[in-house]
Structures are given as C-alpha cells and as structure tokens.
C-alpha positions in Angstrom: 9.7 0.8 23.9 6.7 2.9 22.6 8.9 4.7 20.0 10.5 1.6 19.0 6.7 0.2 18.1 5.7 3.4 16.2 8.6 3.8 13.9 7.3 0.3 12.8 4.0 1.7 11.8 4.9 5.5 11.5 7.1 8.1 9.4 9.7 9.3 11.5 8.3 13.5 12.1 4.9 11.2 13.0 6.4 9.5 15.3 7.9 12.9 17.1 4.5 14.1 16.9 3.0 11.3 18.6 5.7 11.1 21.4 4.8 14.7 21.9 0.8 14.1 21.9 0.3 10.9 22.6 -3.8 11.8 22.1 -2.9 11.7 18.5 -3.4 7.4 18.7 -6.9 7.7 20.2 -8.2 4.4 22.2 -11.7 4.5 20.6 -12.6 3.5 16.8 -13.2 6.3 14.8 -14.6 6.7 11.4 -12.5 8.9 8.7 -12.5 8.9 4.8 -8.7 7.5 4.2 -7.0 6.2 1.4 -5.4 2.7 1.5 -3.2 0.8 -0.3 -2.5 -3.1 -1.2 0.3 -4.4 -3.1 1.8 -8.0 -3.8 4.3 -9.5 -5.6 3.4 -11.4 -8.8 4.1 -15.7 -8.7 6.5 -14.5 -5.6 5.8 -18.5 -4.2 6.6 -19.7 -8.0 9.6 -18.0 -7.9 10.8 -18.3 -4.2 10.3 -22.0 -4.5 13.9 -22.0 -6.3 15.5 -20.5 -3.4 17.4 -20.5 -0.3 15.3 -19.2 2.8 18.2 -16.5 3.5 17.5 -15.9 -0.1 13.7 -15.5 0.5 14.4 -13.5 3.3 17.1 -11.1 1.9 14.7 -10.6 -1.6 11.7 -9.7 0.9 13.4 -7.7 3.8 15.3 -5.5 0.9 12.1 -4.8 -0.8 9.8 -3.8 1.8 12.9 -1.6 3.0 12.3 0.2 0.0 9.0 0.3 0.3 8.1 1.6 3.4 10.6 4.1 3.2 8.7 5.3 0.1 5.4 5.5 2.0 7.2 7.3 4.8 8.3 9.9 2.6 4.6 10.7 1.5 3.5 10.3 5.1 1.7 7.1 4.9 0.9 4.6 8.2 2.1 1.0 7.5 -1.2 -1.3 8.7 0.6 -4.9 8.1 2.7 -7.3 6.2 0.7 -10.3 4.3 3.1 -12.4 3.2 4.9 -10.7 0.2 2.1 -8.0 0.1 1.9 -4.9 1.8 -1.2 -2.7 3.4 -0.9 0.9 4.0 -2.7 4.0 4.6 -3.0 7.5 4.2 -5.0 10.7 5.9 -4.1 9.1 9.8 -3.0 9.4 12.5 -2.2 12.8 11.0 -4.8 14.8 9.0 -4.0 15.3 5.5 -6.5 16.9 3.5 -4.9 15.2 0.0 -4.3 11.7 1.3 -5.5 10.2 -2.3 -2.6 12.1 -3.9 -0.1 11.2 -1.3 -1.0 7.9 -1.8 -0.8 7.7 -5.7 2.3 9.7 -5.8 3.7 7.1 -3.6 2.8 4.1 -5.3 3.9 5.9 -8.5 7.6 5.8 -6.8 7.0 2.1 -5.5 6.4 0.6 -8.8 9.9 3.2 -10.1 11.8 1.9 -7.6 10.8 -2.2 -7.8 11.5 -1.9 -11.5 15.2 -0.5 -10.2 15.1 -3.1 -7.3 14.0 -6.1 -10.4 17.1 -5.7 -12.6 19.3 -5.7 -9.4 18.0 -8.4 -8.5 18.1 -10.8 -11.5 21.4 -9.8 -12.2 22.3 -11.9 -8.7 19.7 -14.3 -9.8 17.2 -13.4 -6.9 13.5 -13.1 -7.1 12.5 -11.1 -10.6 10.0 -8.7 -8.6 7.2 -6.9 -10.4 4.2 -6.1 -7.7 0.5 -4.8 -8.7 -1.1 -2.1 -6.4 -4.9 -1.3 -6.0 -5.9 1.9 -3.9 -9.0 3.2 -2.8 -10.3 5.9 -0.7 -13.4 5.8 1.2 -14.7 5.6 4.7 -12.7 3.2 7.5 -13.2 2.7 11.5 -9.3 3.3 12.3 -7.8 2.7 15.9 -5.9 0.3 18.0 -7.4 -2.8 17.8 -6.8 -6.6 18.7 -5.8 -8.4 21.8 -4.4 -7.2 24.5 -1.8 -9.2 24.1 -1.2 -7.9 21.3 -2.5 -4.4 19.7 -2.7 -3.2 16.3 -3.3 0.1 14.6 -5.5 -0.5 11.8 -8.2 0.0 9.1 -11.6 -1.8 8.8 -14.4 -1.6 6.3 -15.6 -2.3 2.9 -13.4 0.7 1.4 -10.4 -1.7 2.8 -11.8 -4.5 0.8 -12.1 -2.9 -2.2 -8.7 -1.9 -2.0 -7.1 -5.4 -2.1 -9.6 -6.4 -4.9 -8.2 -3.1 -7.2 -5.3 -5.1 -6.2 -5.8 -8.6 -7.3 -7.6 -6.8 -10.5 -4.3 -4.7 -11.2 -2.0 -5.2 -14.4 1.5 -6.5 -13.2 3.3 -3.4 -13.1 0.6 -1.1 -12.8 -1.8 0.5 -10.2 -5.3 0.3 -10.3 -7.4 3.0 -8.6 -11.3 3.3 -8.0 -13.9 6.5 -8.3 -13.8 8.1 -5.2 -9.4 8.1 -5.4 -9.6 9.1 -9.4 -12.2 12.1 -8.2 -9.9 13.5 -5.8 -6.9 13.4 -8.0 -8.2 13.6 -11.4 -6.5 17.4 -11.5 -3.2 16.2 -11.0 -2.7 12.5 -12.0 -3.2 10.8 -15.1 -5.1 8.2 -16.0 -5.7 5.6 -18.9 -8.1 2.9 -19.4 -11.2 3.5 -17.6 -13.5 0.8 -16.9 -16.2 -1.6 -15.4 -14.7 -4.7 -13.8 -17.3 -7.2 -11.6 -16.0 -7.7 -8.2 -16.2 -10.5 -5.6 -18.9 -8.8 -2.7 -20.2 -6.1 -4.9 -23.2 -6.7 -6.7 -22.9 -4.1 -9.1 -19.5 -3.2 -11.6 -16.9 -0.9 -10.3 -15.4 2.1 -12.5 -11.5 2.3 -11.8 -8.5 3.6 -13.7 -5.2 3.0 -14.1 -2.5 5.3 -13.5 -0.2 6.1 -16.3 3.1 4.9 -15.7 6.2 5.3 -18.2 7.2 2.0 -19.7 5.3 -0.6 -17.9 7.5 -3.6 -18.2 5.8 -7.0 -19.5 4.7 -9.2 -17.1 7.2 -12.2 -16.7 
C-alpha cells in the first residue's frame, strides 16, 4: 500500500530508494532551495464545455499521462493535480544538485510533447491543448503535511507562489522562468525576452525569461 501511494508522487528508481530508506520521506518540515513547476491548460473550461465527461476525462487523464511520465524521467516529485494544471518539483526527496536544469529540460519536453498530443487530438476533435508553464527556484518548507486523514507530500512558501504567477504570466506555449532558475542555468539553456513584469503579492517588478522553444505555435 505504501508503494502504491509513492509511485503516485515519485519516479519509479525513487520510489525503490524510498522502500529501501524509508528516512528519505522525513516526518518534520524542512527547508531546501528546490525548483517548482506550475502548468495549466489554456481556455481548457471554454473548450471542455463542448464535450462529453468521458471526453473530459480521456483528454485530461491522457495528458497528464504524458506529463508525469516526462517529469519522472528528469526525476521530478508530483506535488498535486489543480484541475487541468499541474504542480511539480525538483531537488527532493532526492538531492540533486542541478534541480533548475532538470526542471527546465523537462518542461522543455512537456510543451514538445503537448504540441504532438494537440494535433492528435483535434484530428478526433478533442480538446486543442496548448498549456503555459512558469518555474522558479527558491527556498520551500517540504514534508508530509495535512490531515491525518489524509497526508500530503508537499511544498510551501513564497518561492511556490511565484511559481504559479510565472505561470499565469507565461505565453501560451511557452515557459516562463524567474532570476534565481535563469542564474542557475544560464550556462546551458537559452533564453529570449528578458523582462520586468509587476506581480500580484510582490511589491517590486520581477526579472524572468523565457525559454527558447522551436516554433512556438499561436495561441488558439
């Protein structure tokens, strides 16, 4: 039953690890510089209001398929499902040193793989799916927390905030990243459009960039 719950939140060689050393998932908060991930689905109620609820479902549970597998792959921990967005982390429960590049590589291959997943899916007139992505790294309180009826293994702070507003702020298609992620992987990623944008609980502008992507499709 314990494996069956991490392989929901956990890559697969984590999840070994974990069985193995179960002091890996600690019982205490603890604070760590991570890297986190948002990403939604743009009009996804517009568009889902034309179809069937197996439709709905089948669109959604296809594409988050896809996705997590992706953020498996780099190593990532899947912190929740929001509706048709998606919150993930790097750098925990297993160190990793380059967490920021893990995580951009991997939404790199997200937004590669929805614009695959997009023309499948309007060819059998399902939902057209384009998502934005914000990331940020910064310092979290990560550990098991909730009920205990119900237990979560999750990230808290204002870095988690300013994840999901780089995502609201993000060009359909595109992934927006702040400073702190663009300092730590400035050596191997490349960038375009650097800027200022005002956003909601900061009082002062934020500097983010977006990561170059081939043939960003127009937003529909």
């Amino acid at each position: 039953a314990l494996r069956k719950s991490f392989e929901a939140y956990f890559a697969p060689s984590v999840v070994k690890k974990i069985m193995n050393h179960p002091e890996m998932i600690s019982n205490r908060g603890e604070k760590k510089e991570l890297t986190i991930l948002f990403s939604d689905i743009k009009s996804f109620t517009t568009h889902s209001a034309h179809l069937s609820p197996d439709q709905i479902r089948k669109s959604l549970n296809d594409y988050f398929e896809a996705m997590v597998e992706i953020v498996f792959q780099h190593g990532g921990t899947v912190d929740k499902y929001i509706g048709d967005g998606l919150m993930v982390f790097f750098g925990d429960p297993e160190p990793q040193p380059d967490h920021a590049f893990r995580c951009v590589r991997a939404a790199m291959e997200m937004q590669q793989k929805v614009r695959q997943q997009g023309r499948e899916y309007e060819q059998e007139g399902s939902i057209p799916i384009q998502i934005r992505i914000g990331i940020n790294t910064g310092e979290v309180v990560v550990g098991n927390m909730g009920s205990t009826r119900r237990l979560s293994y999750t990230v808290l702070g204002a870095a988690v905030n300013l994840a999901q507003r780089l995502e609201s702020n993000a060009p359909v298609g595109g992934i927006l990243i702040s400073q702190r992620t663009y300092d730590l992987v400035k050596d191997d990623i490349a960038v375009e459009n650097p800027r200022q944008i005002e956003v909601k609980g900061i009082d002062v502008p934020v500097s983010v960039y977006e990561v170059s992507l081939p043939e960003r499709p127009a937003a529909r």
